[in-house]
C-alpha positions in Angstrom: -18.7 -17.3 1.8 -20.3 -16.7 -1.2 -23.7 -15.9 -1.6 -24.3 -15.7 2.0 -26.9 -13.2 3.9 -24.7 -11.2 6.2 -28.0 -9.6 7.9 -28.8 -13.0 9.5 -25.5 -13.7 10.7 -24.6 -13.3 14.6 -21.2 -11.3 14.5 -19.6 -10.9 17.8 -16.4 -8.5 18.0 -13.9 -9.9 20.8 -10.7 -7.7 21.4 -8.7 -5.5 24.2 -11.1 -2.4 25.0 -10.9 0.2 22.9 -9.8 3.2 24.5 -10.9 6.9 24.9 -13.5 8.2 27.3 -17.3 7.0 27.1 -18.1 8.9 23.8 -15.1 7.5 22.0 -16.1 4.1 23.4 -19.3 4.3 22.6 -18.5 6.0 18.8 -16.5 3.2 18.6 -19.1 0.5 19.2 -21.4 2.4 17.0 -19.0 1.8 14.2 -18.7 -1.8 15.1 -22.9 -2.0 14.8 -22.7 -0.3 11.5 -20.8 -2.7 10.3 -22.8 -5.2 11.4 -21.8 -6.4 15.0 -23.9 -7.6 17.1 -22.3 -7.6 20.6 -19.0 -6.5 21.5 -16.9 -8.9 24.1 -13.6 -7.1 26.5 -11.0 -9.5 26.5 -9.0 -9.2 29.6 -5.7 -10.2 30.8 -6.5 -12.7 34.0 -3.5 -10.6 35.6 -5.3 -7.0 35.1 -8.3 -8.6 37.2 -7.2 -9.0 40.8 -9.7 -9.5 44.2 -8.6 -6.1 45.5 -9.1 -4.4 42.3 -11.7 -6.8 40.2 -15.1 -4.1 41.4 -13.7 -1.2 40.6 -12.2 -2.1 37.4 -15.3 -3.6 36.2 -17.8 -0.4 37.5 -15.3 1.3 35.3 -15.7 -0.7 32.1 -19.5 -0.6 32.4 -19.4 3.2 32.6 -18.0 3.2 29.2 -19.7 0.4 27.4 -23.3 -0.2 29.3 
């Protein structure tokens, strides 16, 4: 878009988790913030989210991103 202000924009970032322990995760999301992201969304396969393993699973993926 040309001559539009980038800094005002609201970029969200919406893939598969990026992978590595939390220092490569959160590396990662720095990049994504340098660049100009403002949030960072998981997707998730419905499949990989079950009821007897949907707590753990998510306690895990908040260790690395929160």
């Amino acid at each position: 878009m040309a001559g539009s202000d980038f800094a005002r924009m609201d970029i969200t970032i919406m893939r598969r988790e990026l992978r590595g322990e939390r220092a490569e995760v959160q590396a990662g999301l720095g990049q994504y913030a340098g660049a100009g992201a403002h949030r960072f969304v998981v997707m998730m396969l419905a499949a990989a989210l079950r009821p007897e393993n949907y707590q753990p699973e998510l306690r895990r993926l908040a260790s690395l991103y929160v």
